[in-house]
FIMAR-368839 format. One record per residue: residue in three letters; y, z, x of N, C-alpha, C in turn; chain; residue number from 1. Coordinates in nm, 2 decimals, padded with zeros to 4 digits, m for minus. Each point is the difference from the previous one (the first is absolute). Example, Ala and Ser with C-alpha at 12.3 -4.5 7.8 and 13.67 -1.06 7.14 Angstrom:
# FIMAR-368839
ala,m00.57,00.78,01.32,00.12,00.00,m00.09,00.12,00.00,00.09,A,1 $
ser,00.11,m00.07,m00.04,00.11,00.00,00.09,00.11,00.08,m00.08,A,2 $
# end
This chain:
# FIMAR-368839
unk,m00.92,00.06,m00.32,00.07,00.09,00.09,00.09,00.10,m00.09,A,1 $
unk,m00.03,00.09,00.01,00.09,00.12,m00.08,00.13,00.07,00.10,A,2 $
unk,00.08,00.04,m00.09,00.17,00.04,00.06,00.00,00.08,00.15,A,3 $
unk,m00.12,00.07,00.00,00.04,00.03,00.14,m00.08,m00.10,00.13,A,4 $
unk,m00.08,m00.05,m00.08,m00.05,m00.09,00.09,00.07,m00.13,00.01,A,5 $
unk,00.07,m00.04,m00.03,00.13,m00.06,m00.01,00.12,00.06,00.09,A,6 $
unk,00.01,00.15,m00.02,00.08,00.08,00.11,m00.06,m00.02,00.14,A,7 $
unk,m00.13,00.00,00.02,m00.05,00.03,00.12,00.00,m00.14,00.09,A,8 $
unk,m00.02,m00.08,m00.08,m00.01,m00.14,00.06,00.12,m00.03,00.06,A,9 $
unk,00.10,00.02,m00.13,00.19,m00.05,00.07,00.01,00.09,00.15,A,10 $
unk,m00.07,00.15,00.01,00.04,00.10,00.13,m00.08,m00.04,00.10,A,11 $
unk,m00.16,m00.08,m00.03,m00.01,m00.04,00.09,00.00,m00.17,00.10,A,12 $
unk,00.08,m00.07,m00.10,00.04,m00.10,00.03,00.13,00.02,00.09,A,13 $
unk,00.09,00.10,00.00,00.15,00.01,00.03,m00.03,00.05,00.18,A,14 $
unk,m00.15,00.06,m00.03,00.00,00.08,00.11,m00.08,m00.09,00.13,A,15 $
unk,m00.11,m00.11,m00.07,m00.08,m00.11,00.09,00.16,m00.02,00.04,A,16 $
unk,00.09,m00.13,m00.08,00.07,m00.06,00.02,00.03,00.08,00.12,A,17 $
unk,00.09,00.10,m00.03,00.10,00.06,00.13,m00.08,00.03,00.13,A,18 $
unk,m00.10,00.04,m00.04,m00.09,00.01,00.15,m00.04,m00.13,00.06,A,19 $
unk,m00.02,m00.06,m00.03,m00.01,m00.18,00.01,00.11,m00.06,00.04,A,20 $
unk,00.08,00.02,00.00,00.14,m00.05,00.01,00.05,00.09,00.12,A,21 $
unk,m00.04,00.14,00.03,00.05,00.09,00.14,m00.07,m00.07,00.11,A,22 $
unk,m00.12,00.01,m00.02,m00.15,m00.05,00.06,00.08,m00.16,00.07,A,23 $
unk,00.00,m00.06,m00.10,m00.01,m00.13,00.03,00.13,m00.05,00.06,A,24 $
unk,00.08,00.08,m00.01,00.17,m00.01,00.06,m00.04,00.06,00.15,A,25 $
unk,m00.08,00.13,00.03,00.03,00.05,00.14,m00.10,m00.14,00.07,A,26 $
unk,m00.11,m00.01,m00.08,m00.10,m00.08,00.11,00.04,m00.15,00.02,A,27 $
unk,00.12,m00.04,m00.09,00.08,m00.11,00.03,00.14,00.00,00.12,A,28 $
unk,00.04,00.14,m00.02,00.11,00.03,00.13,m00.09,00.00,00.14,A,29 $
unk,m00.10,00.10,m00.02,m00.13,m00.01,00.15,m00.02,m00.09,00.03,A,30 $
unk,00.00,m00.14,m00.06,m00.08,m00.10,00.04,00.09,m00.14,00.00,A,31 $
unk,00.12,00.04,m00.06,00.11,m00.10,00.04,m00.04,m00.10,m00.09,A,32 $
unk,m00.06,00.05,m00.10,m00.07,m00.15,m00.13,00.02,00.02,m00.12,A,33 $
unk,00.10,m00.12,m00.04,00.05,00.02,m00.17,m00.14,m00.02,m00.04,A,34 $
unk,m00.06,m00.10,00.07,m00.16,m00.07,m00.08,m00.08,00.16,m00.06,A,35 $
unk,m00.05,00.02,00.15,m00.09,00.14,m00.04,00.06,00.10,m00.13,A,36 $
unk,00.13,00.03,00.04,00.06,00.04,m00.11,m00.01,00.00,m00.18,A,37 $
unk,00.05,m00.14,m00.01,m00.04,m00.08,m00.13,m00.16,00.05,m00.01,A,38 $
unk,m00.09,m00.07,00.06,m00.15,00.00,m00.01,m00.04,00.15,00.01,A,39 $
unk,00.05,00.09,00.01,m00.02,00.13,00.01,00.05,00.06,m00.14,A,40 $
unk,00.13,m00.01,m00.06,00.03,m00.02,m00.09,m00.05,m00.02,m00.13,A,41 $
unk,m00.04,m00.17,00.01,m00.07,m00.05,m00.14,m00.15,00.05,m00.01,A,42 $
unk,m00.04,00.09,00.12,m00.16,00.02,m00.03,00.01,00.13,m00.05,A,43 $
unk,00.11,00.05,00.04,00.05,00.12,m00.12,00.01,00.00,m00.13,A,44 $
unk,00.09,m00.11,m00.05,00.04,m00.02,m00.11,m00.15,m00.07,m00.09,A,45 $
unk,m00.07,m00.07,00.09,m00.15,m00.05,m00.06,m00.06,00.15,m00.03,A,46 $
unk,m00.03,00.03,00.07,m00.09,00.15,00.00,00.06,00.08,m00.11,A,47 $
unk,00.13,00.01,00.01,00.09,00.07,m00.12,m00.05,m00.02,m00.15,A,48 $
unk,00.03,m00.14,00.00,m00.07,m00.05,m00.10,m00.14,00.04,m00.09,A,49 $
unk,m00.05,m00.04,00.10,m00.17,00.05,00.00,m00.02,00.15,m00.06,A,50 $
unk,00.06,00.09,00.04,00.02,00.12,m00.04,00.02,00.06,m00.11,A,51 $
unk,00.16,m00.07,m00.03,00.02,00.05,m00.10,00.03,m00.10,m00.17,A,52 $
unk,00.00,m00.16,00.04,m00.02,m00.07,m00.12,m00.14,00.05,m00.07,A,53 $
unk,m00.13,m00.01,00.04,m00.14,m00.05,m00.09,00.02,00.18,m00.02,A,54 $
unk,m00.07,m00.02,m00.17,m00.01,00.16,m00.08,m00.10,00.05,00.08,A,55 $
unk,00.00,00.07,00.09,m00.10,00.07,00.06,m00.02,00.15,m00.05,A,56 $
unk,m00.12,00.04,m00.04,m00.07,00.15,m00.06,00.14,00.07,00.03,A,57 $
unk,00.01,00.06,00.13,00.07,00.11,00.03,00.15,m00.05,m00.04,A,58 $
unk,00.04,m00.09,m00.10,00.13,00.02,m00.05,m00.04,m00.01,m00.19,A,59 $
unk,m00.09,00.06,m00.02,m00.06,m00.01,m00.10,m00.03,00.17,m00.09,A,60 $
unk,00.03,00.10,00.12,m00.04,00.12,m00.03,00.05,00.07,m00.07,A,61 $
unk,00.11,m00.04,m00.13,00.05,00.08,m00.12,00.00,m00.06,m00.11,A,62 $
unk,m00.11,m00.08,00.00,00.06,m00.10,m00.15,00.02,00.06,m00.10,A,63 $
unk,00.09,m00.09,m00.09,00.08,00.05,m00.10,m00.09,00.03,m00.08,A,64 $
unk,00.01,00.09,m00.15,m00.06,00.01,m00.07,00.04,m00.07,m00.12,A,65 $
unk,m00.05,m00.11,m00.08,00.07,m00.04,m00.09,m00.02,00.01,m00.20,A,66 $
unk,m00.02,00.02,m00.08,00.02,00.05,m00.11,m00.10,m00.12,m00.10,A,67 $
unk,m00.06,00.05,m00.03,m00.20,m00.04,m00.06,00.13,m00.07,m00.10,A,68 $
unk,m00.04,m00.16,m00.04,00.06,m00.08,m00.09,m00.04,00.08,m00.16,A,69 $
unk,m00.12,00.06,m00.01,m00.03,00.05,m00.13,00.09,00.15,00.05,A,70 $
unk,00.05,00.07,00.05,00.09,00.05,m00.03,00.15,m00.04,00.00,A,71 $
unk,00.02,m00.06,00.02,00.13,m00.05,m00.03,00.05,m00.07,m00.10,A,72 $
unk,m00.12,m00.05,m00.09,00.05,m00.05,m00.12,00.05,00.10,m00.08,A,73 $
unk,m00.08,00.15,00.02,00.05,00.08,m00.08,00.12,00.07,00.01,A,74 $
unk,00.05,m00.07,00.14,00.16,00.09,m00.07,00.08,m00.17,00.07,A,75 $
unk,00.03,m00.04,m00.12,00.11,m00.14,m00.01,00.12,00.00,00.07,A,76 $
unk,00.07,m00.06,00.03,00.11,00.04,00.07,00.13,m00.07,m00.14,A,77 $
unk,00.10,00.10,00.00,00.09,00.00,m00.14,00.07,m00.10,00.05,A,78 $
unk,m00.02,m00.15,m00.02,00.09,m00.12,00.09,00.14,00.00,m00.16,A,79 $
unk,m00.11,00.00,m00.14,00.12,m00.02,m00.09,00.06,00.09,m00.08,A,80 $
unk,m00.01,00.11,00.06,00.11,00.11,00.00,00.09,m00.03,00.11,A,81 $
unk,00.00,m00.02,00.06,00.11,00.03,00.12,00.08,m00.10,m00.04,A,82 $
unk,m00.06,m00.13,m00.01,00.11,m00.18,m00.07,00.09,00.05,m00.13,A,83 $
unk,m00.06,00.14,m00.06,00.05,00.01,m00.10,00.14,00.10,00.01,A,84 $
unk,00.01,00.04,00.11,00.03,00.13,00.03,00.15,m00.09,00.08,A,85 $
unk,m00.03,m00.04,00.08,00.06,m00.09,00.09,00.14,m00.11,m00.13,A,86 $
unk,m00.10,m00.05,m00.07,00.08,m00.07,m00.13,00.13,00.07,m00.04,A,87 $
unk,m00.05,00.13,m00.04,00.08,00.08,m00.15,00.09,00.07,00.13,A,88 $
unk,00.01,00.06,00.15,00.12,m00.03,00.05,00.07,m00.09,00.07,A,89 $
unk,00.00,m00.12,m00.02,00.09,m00.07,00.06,00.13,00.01,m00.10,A,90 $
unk,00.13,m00.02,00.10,00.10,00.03,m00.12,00.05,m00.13,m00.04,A,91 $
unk,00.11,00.02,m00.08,00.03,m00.15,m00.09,00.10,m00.06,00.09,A,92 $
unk,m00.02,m00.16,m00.03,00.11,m00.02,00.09,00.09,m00.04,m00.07,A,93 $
unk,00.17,00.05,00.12,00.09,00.02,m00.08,00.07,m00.16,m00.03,A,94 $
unk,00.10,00.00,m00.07,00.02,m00.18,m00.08,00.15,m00.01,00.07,A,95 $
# end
């Protein structure tokens, strides 16, 4: 799952939920039933699930592009310049 498909899943999970939860609150006031309610609810929150946990194609549509290992060897990353750099300012401590 790539970053926006990651974005899309959190927007459309926020949005099942809340419709699921209006839904399932009016058809619980109509019918005078916490039960129905709940059970109207959790088949939201199942279905929610369903949706948006499993990597499905269409949250797959910008994958990253990532950098060929044989090019990357050729530019190293400076780890022992910087340790070195880091060293020679620290200041002395005073006595």
């Amino acid at each position: 799952m790539d970053w926006q498909g990651q974005k899309l899943a959190e927007q459309l999970m926020q949005i099942l939920l809340l419709a699921f939860a209006a839904v399932s609150f009016g058809t619980g006031y109509v019918l005078g039933s916490f039960q129905m309610m709940m059970l109207i609810y959790a088949g939201g929150v199942v279905l929610t699930t369903l949706v948006t946990v499993p990597n499905w194609p269409f949250f797959n549509r910008h994958p990253l592009k990532w950098l060929d290992p044989s090019e990357a060897e050729k530019h190293p990353k400076p780890q022992q310049q910087q340790a070195q750099a880091v060293s020679s300012k620290k200041k002395p401590a005073k006595k």
